[in-house]
C-alpha positions in Angstrom: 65.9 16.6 33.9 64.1 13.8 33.3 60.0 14.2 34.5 60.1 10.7 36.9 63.5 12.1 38.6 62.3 15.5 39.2 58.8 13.7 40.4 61.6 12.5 43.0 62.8 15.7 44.4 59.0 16.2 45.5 60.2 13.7 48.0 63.3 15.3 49.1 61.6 18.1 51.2 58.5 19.3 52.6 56.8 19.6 49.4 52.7 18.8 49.3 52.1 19.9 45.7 53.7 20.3 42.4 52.6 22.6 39.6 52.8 22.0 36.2 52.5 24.4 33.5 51.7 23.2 30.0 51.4 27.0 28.6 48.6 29.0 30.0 46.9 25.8 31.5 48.5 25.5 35.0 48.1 22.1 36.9 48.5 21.2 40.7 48.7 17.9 41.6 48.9 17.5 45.6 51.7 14.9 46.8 49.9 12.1 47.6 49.2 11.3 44.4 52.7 12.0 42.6 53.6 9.1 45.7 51.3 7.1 44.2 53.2 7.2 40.7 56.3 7.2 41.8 55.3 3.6 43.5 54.9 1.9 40.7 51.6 0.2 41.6 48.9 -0.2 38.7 46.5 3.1 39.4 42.6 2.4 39.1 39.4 4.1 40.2 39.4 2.4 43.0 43.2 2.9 44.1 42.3 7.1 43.4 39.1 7.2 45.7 41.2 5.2 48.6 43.0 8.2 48.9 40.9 10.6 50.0 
């Protein structure tokens, strides 16, 4: 499945994270910012600290 689909399916439910495991490094990345991606707005510093 394609990484911007499945991004998708974080949507779908009542997901606040997603977890990504590249090997032993495991990465959490909370919902609001996969939102942000999956917008398709330009993401700057400033757009990131807005969020918080």
């Amino acid at each position: 499945m394609p990484a911007f689909e499945a991004l998708r399916l974080i949507r779908s439910d009542r997901f606040v994270a997603a977890q990504f495991d590249a090997g032993s490094a495991a990465l959490v990345v909370l919902r609001k910012y996969i939102d942000l991606v999956l917008a398709g707005d330009p993401i700057d510093a400033s757009t990131v600290e807005g969020l918080a």
